[in-house]
Short mmCIF file of the C-alpha atoms (twelve columns), coordinates in Angstrom:
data_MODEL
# 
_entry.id   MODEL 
# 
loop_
_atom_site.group_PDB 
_atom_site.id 
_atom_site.type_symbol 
_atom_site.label_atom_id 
_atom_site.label_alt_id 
_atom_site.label_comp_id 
_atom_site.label_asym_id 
_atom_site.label_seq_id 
_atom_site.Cartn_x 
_atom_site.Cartn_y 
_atom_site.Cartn_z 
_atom_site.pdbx_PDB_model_num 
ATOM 1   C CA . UNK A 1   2.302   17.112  -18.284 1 
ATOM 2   C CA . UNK A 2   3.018   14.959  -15.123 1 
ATOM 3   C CA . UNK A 3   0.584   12.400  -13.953 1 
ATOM 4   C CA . UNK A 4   -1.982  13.078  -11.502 1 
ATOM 5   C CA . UNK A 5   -0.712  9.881   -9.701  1 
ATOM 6   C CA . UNK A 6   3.133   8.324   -8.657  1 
ATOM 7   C CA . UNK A 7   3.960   4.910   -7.418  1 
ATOM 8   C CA . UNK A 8   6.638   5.080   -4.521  1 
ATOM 9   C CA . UNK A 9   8.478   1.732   -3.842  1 
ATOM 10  C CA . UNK A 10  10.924  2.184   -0.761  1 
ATOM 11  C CA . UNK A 11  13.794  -0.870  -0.660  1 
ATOM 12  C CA . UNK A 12  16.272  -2.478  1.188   1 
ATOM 13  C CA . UNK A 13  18.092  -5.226  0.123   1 
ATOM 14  C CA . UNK A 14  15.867  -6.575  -2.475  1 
ATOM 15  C CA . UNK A 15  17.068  -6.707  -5.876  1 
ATOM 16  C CA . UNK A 16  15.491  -9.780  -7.190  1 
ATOM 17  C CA . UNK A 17  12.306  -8.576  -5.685  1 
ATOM 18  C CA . UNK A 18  12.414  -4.854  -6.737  1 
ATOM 19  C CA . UNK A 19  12.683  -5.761  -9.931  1 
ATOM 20  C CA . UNK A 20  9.875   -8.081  -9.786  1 
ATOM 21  C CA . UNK A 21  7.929   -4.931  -8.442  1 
ATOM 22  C CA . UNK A 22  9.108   -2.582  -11.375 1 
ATOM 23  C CA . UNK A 23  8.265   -5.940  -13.986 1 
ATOM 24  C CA . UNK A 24  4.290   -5.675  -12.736 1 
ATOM 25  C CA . UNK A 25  4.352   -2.118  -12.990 1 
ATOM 26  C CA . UNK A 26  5.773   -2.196  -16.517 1 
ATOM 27  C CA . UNK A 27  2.505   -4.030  -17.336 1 
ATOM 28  C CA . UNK A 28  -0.003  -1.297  -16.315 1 
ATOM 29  C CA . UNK A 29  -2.066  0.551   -18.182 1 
ATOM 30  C CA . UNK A 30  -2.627  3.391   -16.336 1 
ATOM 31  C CA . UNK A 31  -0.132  6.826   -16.566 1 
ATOM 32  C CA . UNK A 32  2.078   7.780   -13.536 1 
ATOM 33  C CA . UNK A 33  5.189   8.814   -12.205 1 
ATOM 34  C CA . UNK A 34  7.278   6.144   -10.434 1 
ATOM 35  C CA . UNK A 35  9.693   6.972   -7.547  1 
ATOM 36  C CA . UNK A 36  11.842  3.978   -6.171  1 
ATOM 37  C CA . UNK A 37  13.801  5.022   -2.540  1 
ATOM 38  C CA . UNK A 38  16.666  2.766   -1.610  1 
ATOM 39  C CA . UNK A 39  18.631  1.960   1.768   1 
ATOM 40  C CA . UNK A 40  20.198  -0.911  0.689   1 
ATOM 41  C CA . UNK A 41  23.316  -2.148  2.813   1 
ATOM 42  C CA . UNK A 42  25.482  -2.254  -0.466  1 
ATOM 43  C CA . UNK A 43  24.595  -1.812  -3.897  1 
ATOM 44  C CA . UNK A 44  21.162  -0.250  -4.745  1 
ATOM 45  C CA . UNK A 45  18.387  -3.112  -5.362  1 
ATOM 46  C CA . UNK A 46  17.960  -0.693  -8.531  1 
ATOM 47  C CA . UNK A 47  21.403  -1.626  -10.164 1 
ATOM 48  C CA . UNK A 48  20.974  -5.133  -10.824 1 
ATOM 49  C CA . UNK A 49  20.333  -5.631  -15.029 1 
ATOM 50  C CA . UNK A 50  16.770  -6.653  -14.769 1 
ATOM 51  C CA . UNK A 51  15.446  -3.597  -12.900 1 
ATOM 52  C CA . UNK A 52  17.333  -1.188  -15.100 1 
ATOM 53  C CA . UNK A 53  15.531  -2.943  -18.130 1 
ATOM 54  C CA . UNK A 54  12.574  -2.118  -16.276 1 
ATOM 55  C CA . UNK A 55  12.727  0.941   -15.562 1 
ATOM 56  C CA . UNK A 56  13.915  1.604   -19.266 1 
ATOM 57  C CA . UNK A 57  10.774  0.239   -20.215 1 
ATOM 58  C CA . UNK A 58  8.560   2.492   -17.855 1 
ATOM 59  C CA . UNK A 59  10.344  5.685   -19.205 1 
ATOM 60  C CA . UNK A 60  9.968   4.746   -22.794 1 
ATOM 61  C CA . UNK A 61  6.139   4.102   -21.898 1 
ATOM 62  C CA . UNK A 62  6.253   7.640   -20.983 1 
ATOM 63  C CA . UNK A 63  6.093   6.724   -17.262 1 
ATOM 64  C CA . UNK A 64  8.493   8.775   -15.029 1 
ATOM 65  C CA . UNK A 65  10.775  6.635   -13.575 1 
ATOM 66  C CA . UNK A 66  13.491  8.206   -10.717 1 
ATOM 67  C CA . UNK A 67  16.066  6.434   -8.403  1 
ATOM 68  C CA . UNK A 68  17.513  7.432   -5.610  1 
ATOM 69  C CA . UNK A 69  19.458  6.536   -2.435  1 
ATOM 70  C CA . UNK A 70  18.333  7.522   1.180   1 
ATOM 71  C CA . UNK A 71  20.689  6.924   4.052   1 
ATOM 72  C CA . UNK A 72  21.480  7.023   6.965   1 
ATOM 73  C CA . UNK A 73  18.095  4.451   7.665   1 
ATOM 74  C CA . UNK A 74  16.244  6.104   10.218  1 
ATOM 75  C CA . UNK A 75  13.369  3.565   10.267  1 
ATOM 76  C CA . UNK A 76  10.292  3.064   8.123   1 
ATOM 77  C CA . UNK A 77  8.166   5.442   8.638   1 
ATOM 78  C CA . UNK A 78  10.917  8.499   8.025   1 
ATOM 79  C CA . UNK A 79  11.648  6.497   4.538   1 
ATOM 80  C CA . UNK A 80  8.235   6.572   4.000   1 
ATOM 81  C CA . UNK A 81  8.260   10.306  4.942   1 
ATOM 82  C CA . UNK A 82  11.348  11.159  2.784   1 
ATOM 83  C CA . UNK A 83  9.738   9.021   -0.143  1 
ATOM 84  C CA . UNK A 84  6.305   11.122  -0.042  1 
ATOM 85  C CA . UNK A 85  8.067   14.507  -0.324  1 
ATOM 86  C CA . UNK A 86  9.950   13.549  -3.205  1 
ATOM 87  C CA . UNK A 87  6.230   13.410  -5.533  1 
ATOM 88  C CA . UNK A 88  3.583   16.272  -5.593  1 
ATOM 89  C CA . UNK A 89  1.305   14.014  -7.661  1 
ATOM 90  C CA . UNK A 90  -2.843  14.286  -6.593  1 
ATOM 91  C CA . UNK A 91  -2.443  10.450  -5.991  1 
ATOM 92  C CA . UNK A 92  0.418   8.570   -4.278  1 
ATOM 93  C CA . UNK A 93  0.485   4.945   -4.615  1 
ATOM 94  C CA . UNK A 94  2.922   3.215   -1.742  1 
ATOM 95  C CA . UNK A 95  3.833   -0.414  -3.459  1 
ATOM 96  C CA . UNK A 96  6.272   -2.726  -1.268  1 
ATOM 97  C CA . UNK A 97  9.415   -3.986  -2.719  1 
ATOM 98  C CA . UNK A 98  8.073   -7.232  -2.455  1 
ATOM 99  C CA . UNK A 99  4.521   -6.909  -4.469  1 
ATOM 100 C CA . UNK A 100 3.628   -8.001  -8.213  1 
ATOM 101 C CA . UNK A 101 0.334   -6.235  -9.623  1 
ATOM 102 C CA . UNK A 102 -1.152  -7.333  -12.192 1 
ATOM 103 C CA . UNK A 103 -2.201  -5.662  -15.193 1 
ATOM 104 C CA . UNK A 104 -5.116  -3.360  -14.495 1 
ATOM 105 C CA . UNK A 105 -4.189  -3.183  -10.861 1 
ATOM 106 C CA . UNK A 106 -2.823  0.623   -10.862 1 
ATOM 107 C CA . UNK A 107 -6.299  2.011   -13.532 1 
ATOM 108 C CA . UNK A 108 -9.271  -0.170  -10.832 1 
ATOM 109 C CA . UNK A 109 -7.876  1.367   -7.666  1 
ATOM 110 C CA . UNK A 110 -7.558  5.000   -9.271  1 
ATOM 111 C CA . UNK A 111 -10.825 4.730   -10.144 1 
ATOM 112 C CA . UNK A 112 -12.010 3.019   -6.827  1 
ATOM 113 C CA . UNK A 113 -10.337 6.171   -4.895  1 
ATOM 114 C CA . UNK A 114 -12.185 8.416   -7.685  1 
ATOM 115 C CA . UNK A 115 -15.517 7.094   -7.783  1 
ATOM 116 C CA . UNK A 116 -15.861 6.238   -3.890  1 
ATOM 117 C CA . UNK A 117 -14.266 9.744   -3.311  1 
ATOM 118 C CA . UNK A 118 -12.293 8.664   0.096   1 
ATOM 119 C CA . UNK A 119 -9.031  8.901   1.489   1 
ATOM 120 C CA . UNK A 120 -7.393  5.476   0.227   1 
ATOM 121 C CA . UNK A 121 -7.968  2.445   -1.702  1 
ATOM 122 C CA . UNK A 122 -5.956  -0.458  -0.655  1 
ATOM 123 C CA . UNK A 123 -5.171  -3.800  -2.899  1 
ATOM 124 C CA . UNK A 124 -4.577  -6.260  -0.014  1 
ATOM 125 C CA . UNK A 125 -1.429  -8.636  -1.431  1 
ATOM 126 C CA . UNK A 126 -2.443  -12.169 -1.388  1 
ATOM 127 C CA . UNK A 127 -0.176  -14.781 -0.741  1 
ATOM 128 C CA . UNK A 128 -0.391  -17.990 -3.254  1 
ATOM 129 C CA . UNK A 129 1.152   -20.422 -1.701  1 
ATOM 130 C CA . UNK A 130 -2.069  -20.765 0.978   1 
ATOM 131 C CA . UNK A 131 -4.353  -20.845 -2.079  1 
ATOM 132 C CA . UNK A 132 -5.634  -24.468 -0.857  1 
ATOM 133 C CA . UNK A 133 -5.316  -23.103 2.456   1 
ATOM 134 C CA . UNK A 134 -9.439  -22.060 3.155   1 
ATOM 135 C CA . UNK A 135 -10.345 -20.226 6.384   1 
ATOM 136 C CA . UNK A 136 -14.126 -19.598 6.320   1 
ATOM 137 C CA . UNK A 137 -13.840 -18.284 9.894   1 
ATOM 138 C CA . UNK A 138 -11.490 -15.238 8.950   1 
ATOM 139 C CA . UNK A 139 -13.573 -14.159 6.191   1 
ATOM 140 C CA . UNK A 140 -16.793 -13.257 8.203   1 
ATOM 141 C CA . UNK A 141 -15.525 -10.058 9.327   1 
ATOM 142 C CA . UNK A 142 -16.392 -8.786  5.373   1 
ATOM 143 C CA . UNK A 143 -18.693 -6.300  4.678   1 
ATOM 144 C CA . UNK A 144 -18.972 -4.574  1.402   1 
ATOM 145 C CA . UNK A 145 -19.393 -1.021  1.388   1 
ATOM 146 C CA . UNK A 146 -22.884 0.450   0.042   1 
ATOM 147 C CA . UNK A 147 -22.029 3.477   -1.431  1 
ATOM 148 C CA . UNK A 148 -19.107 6.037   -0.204  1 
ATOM 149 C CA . UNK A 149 -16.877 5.018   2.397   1 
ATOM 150 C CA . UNK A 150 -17.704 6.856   5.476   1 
ATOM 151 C CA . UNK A 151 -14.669 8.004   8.335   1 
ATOM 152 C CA . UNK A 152 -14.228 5.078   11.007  1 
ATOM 153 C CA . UNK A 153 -12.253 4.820   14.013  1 
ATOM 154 C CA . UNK A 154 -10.573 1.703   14.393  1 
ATOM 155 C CA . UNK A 155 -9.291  0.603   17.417  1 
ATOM 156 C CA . UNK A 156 -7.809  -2.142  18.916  1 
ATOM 157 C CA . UNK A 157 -10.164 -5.278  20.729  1 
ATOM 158 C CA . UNK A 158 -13.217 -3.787  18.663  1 
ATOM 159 C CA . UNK A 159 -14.966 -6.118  15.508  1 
ATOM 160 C CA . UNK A 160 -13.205 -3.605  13.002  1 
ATOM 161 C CA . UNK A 161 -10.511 -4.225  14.410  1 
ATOM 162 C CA . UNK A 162 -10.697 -7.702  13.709  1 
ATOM 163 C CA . UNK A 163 -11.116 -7.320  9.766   1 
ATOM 164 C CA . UNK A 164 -7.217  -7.874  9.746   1 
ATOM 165 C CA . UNK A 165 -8.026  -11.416 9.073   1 
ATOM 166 C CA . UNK A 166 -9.702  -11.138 6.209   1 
ATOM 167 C CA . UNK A 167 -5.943  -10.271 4.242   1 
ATOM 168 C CA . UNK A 168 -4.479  -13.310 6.005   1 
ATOM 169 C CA . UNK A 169 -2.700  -15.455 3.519   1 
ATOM 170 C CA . UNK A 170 -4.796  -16.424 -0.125  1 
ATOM 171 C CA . UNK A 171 -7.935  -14.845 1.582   1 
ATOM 172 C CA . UNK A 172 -8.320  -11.933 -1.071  1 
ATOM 173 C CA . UNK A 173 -8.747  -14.823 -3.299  1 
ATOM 174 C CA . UNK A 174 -11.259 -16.191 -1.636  1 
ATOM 175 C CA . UNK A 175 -13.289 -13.474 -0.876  1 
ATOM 176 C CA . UNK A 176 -13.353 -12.424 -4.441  1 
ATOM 177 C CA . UNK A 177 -14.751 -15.952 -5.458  1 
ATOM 178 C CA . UNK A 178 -17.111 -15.393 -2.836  1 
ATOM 179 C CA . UNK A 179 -18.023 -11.560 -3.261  1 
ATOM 180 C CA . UNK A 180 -17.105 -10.714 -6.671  1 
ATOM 181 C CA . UNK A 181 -20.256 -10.502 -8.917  1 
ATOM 182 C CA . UNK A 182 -20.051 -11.262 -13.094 1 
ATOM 183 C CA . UNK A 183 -19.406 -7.860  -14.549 1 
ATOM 184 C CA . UNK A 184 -18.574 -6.004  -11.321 1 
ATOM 185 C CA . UNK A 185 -14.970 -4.717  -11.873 1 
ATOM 186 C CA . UNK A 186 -14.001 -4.069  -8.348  1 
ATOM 187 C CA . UNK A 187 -15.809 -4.440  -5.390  1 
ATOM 188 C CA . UNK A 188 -15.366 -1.688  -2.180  1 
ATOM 189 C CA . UNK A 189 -15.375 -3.708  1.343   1 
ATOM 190 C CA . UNK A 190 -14.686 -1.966  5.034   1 
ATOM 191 C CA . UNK A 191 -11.213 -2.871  6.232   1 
ATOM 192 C CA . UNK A 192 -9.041  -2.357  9.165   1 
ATOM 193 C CA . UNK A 193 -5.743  -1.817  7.276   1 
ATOM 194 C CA . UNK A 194 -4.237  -2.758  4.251   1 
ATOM 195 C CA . UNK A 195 -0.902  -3.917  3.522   1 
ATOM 196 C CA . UNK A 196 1.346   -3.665  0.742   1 
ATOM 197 C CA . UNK A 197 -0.532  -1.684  -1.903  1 
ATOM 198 C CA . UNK A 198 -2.085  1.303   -0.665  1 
ATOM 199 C CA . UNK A 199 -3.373  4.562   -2.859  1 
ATOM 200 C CA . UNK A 200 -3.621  7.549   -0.727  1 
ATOM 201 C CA . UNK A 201 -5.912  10.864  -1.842  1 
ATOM 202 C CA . UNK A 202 -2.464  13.254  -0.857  1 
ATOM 203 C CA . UNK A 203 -4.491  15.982  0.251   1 
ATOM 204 C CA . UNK A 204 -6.871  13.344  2.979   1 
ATOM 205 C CA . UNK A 205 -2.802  11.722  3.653   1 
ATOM 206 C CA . UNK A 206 -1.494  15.501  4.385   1 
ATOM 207 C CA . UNK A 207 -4.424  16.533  6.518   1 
ATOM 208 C CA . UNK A 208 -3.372  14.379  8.727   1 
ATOM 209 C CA . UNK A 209 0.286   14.754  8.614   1 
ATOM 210 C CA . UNK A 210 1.304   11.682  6.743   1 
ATOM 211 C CA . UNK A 211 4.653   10.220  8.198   1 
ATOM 212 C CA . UNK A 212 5.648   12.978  9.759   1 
ATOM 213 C CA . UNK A 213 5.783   11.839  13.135  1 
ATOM 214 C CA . UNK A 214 8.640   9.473   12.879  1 
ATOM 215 C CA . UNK A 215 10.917  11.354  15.292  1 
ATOM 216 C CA . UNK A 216 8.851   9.695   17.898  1 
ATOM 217 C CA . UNK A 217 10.010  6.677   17.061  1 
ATOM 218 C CA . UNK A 218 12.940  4.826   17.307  1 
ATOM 219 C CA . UNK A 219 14.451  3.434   14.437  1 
ATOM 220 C CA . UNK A 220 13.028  -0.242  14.708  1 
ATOM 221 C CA . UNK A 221 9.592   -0.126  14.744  1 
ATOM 222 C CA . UNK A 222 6.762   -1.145  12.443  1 
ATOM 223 C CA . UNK A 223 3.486   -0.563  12.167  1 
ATOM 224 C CA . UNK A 224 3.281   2.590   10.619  1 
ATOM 225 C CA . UNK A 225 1.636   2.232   7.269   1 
ATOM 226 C CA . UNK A 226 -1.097  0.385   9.768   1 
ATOM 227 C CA . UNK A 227 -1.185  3.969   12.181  1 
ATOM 228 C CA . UNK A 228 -0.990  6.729   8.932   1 
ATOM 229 C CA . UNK A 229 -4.141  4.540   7.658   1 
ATOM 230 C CA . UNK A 230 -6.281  4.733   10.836  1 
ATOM 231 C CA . UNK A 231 -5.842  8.040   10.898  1 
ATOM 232 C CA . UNK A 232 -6.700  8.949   7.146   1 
ATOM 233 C CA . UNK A 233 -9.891  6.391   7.169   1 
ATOM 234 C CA . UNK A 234 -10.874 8.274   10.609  1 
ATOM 235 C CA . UNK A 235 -10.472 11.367  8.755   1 
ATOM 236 C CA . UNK A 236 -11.941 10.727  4.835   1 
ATOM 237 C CA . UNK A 237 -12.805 6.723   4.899   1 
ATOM 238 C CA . UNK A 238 -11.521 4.550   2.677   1 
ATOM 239 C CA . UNK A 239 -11.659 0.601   1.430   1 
ATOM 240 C CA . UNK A 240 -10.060 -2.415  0.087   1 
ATOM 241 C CA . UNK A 241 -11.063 -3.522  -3.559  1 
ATOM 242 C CA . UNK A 242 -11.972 -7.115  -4.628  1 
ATOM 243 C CA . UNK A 243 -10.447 -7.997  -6.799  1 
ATOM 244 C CA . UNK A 244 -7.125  -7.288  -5.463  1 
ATOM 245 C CA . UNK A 245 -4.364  -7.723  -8.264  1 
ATOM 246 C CA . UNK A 246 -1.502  -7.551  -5.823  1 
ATOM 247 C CA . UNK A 247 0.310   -10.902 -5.146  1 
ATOM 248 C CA . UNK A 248 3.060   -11.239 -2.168  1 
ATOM 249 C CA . UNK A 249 6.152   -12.734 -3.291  1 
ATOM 250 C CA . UNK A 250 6.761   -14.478 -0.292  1 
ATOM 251 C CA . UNK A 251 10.570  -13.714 0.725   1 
ATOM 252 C CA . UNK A 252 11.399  -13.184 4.282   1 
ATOM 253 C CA . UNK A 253 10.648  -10.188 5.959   1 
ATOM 254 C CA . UNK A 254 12.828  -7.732  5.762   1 
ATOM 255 C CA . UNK A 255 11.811  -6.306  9.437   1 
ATOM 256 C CA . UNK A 256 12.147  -9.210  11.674  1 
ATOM 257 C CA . UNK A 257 11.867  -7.247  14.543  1 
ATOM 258 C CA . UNK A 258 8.235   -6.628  15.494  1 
ATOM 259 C CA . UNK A 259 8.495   -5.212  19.119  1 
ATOM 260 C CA . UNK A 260 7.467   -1.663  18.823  1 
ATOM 261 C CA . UNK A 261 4.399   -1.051  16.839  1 
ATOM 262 C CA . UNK A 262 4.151   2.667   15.935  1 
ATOM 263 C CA . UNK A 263 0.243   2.878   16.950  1 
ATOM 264 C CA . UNK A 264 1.499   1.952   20.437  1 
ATOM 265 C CA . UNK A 265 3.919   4.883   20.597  1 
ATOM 266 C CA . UNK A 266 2.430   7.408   18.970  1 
ATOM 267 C CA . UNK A 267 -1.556  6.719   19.744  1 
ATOM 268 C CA . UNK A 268 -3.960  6.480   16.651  1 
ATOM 269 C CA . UNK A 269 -5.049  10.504  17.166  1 
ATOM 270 C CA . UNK A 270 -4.103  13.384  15.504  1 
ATOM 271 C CA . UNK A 271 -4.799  17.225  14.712  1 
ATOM 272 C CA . UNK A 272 -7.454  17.514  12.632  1 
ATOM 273 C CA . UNK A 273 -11.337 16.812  12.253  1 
ATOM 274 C CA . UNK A 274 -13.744 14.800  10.299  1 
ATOM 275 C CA . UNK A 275 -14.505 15.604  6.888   1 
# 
């Protein structure tokens, strides 16, 4: 029987970070499917030793694990596109290359996204090195949610908007100190995005057409796992969980080029209505 749920991991050019990524997924405790997409310039980030251990170890957990090449690189959001059709799971689970979760991570937001009964659940990835690095100012933008998510239309210069901050650098830390109460396991707050770590109810992502509309962009862009996310939490709501489990490794970007932001192009709107 095939999990209700699949982790898809696109990559370029990471192989000490992908397998990294496949390590912390190794150490969940929670069944699904894992799909890894690669564009790598040469070898497959997926060839080194250490991420074929890994993904040994998922398979012999009984975890699905396939590989696979996609090229000619058409940009981000048609990876993301070709990496969504490849799973039918209920659940789909888009991890960057770059992200460790820890143990646990994968079984709170599944049932975050089952119990809140919204379109995603997003771990924000917090980065370690600013751990000393306090910034009371971009925290007050948090606001738990009091029940189920409701749809929200973000949009640019408006105070949901400016939630952003609140993923800045160790600030999923902080919050948690701040928010998290002894014996709550996770703790649903409004957000504006999330980056890194993001579980999708398929149905709420395919309602809205997922990535489908990356033939209106060019191929360097970014900014699309920011515009599919609008448009699902317009549609079906969703949240960020507290504690987040999701640590950034900190290499460089792989997309220095920030100039065209896919919201910008393609407008936050789509075919569809409100739950």
């Amino acid at each position: 029987m095939n999990p209700d749920l699949d982790v898809l991991v696109p990559t370029r050019d990471r192989p000490v970070e992908l397998a990294t990524t496949l390590a912390g997924l190794a150490g969940q405790d929670h069944p699904f499917g894992v799909v890894v997409s690669d564009q790598s310039t040469g070898a497959a980030s997926y060839e080194t030793p250490p991420a074929q251990t890994m993904l040994r170890v998922l398979r012999a957990a009984g975890r699905p694990a396939r590989v696979g090449r996609h090229l000619p690189r058409r940009g981000l959001a048609e990876h993301r596109a070709a990496l969504l059709a490849r799973s039918t799971a209920r659940y789909a689970l888009f991890v960057d290359d770059d992200v460790w979760l820890e143990p646990g991570t994968v079984a709170r937001l599944h049932e975050a996204i089952v119990e809140l009964r919204c379109g995603l659940v997003g771990a924000p990835v917090q980065g370690l090195s600013y751990l000393d690095d306090h910034r009371p100012d971009e925290l007050m933008p948090f606001e738990r949610w009091r029940g189920r998510p409701e749809p929200e239309q973000i949009d640019p210069g408006t105070p949901e908007w400016q939630r952003f901050t609140l993923h800045n650098a160790a600030n999923p830390v902080h919050l948690a100190e701040r928010h998290v109460r002894p014996g709550e396991r996770w703790v649903p707050y409004k957000i504006a995005w999330v980056g890194g770590c993001v579980l999708y109810d398929r149905r709420e992502l395919d309602s809205v057409g997922g990535f489908g509309f990356w033939p209106l962009l060019p191929a360097r862009h970014c900014g699309e796992d920011v515009l599919v996310q609008q448009r699902v939490l317009a549609r079906a709501g969703g949240a960020g969980i507290l504690p987040s489990g999701a640590y950034h490794l900190e290499s460089p970007t792989t997309v220095p080029d920030r100039t065209v932001q896919a919201r910008d192009v393609v407008g936050a709107q789509f075919a569809g209505s409100p739950r």
